[in-house]
PASEBA-1860 file (N, C-alpha, C; in nm, 3 decimals):
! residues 103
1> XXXXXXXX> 0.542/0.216/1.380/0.549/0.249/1.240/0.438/0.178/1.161 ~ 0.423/0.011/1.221/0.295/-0.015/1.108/0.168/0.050/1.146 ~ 0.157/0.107/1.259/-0.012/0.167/1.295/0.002/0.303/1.236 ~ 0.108/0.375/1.188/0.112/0.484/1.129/0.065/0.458/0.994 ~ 0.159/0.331/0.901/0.120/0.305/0.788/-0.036/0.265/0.734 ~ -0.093/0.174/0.844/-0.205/0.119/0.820/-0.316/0.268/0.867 ~ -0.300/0.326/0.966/-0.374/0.469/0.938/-0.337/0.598/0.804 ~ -0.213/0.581/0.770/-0.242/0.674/0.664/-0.234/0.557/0.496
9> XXXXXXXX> -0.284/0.445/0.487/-0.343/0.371/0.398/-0.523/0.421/0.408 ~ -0.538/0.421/0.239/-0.681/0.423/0.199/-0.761/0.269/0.262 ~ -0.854/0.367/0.366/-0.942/0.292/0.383/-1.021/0.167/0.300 ~ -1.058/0.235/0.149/-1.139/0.190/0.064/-1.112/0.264/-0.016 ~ -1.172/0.117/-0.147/-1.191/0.181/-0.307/-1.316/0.172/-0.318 ~ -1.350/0.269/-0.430/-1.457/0.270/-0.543/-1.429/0.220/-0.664 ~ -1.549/0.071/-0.632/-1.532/-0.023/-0.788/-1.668/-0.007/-0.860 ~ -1.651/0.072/-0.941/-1.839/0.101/-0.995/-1.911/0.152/-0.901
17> XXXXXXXX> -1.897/0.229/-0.807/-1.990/0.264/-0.707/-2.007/0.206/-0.583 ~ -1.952/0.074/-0.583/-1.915/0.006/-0.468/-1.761/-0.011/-0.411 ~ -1.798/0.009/-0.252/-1.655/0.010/-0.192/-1.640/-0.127/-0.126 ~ -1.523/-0.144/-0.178/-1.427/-0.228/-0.149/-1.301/-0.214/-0.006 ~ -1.289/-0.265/0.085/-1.204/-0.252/0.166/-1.058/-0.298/0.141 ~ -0.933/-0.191/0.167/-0.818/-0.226/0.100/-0.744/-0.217/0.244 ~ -0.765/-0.213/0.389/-0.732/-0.234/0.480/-0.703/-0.374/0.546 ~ -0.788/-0.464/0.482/-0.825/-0.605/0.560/-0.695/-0.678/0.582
25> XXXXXXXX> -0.660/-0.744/0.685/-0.578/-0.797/0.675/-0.574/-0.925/0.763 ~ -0.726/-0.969/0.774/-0.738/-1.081/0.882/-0.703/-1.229/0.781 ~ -0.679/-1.197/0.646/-0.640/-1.305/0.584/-0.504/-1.345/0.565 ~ -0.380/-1.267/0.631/-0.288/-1.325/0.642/-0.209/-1.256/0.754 ~ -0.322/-1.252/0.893/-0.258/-1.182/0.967/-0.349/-1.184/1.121 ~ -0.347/-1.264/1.186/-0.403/-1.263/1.333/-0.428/-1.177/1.381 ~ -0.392/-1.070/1.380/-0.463/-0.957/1.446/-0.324/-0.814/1.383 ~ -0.408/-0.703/1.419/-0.306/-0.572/1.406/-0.227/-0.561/1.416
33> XXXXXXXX> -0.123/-0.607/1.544/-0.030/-0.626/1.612/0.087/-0.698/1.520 ~ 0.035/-0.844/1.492/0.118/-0.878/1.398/0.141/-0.849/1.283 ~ 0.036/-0.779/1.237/0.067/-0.653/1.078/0.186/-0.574/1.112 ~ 0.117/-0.502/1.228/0.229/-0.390/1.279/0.410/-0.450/1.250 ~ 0.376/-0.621/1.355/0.517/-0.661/1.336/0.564/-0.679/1.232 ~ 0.540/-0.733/1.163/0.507/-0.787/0.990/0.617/-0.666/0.926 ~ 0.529/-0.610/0.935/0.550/-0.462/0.823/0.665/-0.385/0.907 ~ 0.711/-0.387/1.043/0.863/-0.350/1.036/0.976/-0.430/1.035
41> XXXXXXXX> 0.974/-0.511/1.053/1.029/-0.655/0.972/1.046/-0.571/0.823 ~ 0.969/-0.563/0.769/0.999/-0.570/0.591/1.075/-0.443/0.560 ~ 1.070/-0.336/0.698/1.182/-0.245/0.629/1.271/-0.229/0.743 ~ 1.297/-0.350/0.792/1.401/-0.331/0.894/1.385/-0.297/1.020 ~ 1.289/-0.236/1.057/1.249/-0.133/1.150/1.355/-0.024/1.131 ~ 1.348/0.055/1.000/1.416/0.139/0.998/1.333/0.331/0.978 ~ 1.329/0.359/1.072/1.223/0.537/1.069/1.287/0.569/0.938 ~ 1.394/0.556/0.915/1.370/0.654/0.739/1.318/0.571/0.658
49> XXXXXXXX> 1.340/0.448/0.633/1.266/0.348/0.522/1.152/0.392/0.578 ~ 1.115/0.390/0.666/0.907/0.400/0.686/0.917/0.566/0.650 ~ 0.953/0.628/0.624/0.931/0.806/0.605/0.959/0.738/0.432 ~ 1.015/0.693/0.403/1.020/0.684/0.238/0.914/0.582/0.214 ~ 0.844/0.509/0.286/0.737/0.412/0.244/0.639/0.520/0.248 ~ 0.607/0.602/0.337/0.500/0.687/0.365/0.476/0.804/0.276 ~ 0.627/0.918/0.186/0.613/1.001/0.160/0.550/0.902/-0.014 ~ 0.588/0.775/-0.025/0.559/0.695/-0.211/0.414/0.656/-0.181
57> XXXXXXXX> 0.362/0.678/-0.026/0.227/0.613/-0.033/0.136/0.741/-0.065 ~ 0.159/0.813/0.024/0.112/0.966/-0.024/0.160/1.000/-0.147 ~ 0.249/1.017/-0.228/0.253/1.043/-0.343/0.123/0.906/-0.430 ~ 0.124/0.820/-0.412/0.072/0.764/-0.492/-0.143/0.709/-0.473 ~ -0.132/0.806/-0.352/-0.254/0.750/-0.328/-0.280/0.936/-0.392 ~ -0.233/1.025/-0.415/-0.283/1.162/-0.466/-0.288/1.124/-0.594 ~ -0.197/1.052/-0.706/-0.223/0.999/-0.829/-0.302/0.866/-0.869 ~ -0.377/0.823/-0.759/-0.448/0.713/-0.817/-0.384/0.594/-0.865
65> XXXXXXXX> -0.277/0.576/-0.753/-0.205/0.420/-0.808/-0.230/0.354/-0.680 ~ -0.325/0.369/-0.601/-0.380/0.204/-0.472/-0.464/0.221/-0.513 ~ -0.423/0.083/-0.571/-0.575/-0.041/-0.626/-0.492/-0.169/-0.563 ~ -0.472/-0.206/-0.423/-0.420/-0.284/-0.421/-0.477/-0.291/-0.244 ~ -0.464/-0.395/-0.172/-0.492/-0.438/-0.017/-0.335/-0.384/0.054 ~ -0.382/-0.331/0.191/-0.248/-0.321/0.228/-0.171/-0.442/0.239 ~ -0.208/-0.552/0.217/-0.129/-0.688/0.326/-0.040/-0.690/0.174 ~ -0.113/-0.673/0.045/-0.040/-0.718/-0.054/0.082/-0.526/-0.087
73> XXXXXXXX> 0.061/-0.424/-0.066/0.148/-0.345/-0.027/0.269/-0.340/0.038 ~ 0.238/-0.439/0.147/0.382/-0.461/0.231/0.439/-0.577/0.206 ~ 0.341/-0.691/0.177/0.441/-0.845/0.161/0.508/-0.860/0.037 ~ 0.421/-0.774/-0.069/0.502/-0.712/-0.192/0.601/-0.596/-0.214 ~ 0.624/-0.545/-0.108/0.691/-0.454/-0.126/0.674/-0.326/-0.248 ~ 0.504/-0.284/-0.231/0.466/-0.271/-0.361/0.537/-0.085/-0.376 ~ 0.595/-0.027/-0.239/0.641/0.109/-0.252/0.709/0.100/-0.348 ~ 0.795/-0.009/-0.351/0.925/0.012/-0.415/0.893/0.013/-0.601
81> XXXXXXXX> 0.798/-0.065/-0.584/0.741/-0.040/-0.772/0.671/0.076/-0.782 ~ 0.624/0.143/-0.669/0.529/0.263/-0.675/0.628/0.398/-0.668 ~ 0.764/0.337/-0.601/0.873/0.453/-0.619/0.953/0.473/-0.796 ~ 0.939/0.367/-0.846/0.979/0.317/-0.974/0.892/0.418/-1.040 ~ 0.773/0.436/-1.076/0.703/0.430/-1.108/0.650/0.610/-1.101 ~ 0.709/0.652/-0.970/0.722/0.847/-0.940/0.831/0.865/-1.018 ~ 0.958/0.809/-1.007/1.021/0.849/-1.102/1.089/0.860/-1.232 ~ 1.014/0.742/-1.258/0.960/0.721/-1.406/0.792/0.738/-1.462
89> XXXXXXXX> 0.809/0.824/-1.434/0.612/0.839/-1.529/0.630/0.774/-1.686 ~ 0.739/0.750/-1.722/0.694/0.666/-1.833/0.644/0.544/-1.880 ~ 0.684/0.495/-1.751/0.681/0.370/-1.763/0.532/0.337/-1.650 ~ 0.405/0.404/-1.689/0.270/0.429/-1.637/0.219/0.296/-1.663 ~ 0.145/0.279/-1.552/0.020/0.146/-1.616/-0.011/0.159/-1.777 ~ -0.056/0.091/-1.800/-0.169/0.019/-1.951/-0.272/0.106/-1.937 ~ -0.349/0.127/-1.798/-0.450/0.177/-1.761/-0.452/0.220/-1.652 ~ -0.498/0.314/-1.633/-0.513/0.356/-1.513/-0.681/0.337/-1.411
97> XXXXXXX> -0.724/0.259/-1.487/-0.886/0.259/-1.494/-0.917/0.074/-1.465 ~ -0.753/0.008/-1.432/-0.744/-0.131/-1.404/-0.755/-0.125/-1.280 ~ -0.825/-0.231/-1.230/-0.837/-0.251/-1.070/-0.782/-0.380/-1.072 ~ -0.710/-0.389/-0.939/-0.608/-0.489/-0.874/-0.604/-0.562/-0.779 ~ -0.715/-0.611/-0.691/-0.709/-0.629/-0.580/-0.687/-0.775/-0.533 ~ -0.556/-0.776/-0.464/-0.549/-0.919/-0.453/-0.500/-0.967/-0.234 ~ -0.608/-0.981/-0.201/-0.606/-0.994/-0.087/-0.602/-1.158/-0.022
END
């Protein structure tokens, strides 16, 4: 489940014309493997929690809400504000034109 997540995560952003990598995760994470572990740990290892992490990541990477590293996606649990957030459009960023990146 995490090599599914970390392949359908955005590679990279565009910050002014320059890309930024939102994949990295050698800063709190020894290698892939332990991402992988990491990240089913955080939803249990449960296949429907990862089908509901996956269908809020795709919803939100088609509206332009990852501006964020995956490591800080999963240790934040950032679906769950990004699920908040599909079904409340009211309650939208300040900006949508803010970049976030905290790796």
């Amino acid at each position: 489940m995490g090599k599914e997540l970390f392949e359908a995560y955005p590679p990279f952003i565009n910050i002014n014309g320059k890309f930024a990598p939102l994949r990295d995760i050698s800063k709190r994470f020894a290698s892939l493997d332990d991402f992988f572990f990491f990240y089913g740990v955080q939803i249990g290892n449960n296949p429907e929690k990862h089908q509901e992490v996956l269908e809020v990541l795709n919803w939100a990477k088609e509206n332009g809400h990852i501006n964020f590293g995956i490591t800080n996606f999963v240790i934040s649990h950032q679906w769950e504000a990004l699920k908040l957030l599909k079904e409340n459009p009211e309650i939208a960023p300040i900006s949508q034109n803010s970049i976030y990146i905290d790796e």
